[in-house]
N, C-alpha and C positions, 0 to 999 in steps of 0.2 A: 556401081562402086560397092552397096552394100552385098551383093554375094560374094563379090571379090570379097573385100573385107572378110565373109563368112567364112569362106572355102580356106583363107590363111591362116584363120583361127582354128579351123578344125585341122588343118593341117599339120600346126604347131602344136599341136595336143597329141596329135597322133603322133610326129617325132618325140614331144617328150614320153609319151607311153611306151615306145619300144625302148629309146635309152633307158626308161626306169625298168621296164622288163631285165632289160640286161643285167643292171644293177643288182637285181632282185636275183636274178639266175646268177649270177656269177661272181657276186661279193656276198650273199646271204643276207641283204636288205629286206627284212621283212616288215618295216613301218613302211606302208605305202605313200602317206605324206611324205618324209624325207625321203623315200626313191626319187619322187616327181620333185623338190627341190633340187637335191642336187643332180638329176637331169636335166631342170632347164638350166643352173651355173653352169652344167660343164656343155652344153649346147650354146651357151652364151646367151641365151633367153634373158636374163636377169629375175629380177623379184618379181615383176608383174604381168609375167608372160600366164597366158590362160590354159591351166592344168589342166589335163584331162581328170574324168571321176573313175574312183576306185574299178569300176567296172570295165573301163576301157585299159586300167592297167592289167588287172587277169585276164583279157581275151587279147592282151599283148605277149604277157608272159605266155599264156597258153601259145601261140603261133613262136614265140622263141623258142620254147620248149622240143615243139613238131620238127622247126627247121634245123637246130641245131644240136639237140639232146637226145633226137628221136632213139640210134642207139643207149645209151646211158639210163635217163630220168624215166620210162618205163619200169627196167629192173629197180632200180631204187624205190621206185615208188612200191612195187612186189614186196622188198623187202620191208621197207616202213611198214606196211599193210599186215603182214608178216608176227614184225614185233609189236605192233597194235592189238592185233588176236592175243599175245602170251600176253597181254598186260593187261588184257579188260578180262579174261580167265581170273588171273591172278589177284585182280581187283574186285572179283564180284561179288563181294559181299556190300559193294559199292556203290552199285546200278550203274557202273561204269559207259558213257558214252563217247563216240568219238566225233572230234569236230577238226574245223582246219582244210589245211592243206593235204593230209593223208585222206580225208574222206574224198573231197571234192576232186586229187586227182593232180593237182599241180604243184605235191610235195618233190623235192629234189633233195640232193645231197645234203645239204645244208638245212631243212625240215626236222622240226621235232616230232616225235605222237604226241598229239594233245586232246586229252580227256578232260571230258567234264564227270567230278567224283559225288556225291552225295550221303551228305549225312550232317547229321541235327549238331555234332560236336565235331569239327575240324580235327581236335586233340587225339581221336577216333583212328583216325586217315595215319595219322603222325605217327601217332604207338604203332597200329598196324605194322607200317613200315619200320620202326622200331625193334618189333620183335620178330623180322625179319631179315635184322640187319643190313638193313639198305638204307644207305646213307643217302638224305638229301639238302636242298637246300630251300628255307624256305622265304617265300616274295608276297608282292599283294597285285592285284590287280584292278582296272578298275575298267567295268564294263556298264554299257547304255542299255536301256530299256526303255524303247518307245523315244519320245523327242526331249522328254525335260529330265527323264529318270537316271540317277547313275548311283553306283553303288559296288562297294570295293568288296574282291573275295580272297584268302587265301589260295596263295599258288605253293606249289608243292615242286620241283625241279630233280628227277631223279636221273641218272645213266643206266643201261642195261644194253652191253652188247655196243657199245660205243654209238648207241642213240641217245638222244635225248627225249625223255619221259616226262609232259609239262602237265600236270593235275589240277584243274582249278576245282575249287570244292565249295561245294551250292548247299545251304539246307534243302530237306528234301522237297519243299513246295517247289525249288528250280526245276525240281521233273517238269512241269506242267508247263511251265513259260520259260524257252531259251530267250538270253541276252541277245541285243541287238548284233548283226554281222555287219563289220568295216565295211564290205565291201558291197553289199544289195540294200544293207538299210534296214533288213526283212531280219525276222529270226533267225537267230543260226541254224543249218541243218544240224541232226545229228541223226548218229546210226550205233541200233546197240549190236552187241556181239553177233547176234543171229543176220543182221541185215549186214552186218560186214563178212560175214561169212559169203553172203551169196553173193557180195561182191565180187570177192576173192574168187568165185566157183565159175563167175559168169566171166 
């Protein structure tokens, strides 16, 4: 009875992973906890059906992706990659990095670029773009480090080319130690210009 038991559970994690995959590809649901809720209401799971983790929703997305987007979320991802290059150029006075979904590969239509910016005055980033006349909007956000740490940074939300351009802006000691990622737990990756370069090349 208990692998029965087990095998249903793992079962039920995996159906709600692929409905949140869907969700995620096909409505632009990028909070993966409300993917996995409203996956198991509309599977009829209720409140305390057993979610899968963060991890088994990306290697769900990723196979939505292959089986259903395989023409499409390639190019897009090309192009995201693309306008990622003109904006960490653009921003290099910056130490501009890229993180997310354009780095890792499983950016879609619905995907912003999202950099991590650096500098000792946010105000910095802001005039920048100021005196570039690029209008944006600005937010906060709030990221983890390690298991008890969290700690809110300015975000920056710019358009260029009808993408969206998401900036969070670190003092410069954030070189040294990226914020925790949603979805491994582990540091975020990131890649600076030259290594997204060879991305693009390879």
């Amino acid at each position: 009875m208990a692998a029965s038991g087990h095998a249903n559970s793992a079962e039920l994690r995996r159906r709600i992973a692929v409905e949140a995959a869907r969700l995620i590809s096909e409505q632009g649901l990028r909070d993966y906890h409300a993917a996995k809720l409203k996956a198991a209401q509309q599977l009829g799971l209720g409140e305390k059906a057993a979610l899968p983790r963060n991890v088994e929703i990306e290697a769900a997305l990723r196979e939505h992706q292959r089986l259903f987007q395989a023409s499409s979320q390639p190019a897009q991802l090309a192009r995201l990659r693309e306008a990622a290059v003109e904006a960490m150029r653009f921003l290099q006075p910056f130490q501009p990095r890229l993180v997310g979904p354009v780095l890792d590969g499983t950016a879609d239509a619905h995907s912003a670029v999202c950099l991590h910016v650096f500098s000792e005055q946010p105000e910095r980033v802001m005039s920048f773009l100021d005196e570039h006349r690029i209008p944006f909007e600005l937010q906060d956000r709030l990221l983890r480090y390690g298991t008890n740490v969290e700690q809110r940074f300015p975000v920056l939300l710019l358009s260029a080319d009808d993408t969206v351009v998401d900036l969070t802006v670190f003092p410069l000691d954030g070189l040294r130690q990226a914020p925790q990622d949603r979805i491994s737990d582990r540091p975020m990756q990131r890649a600076g210009l030259i290594r997204l370069l060879e991305i693009l090349a390879s």
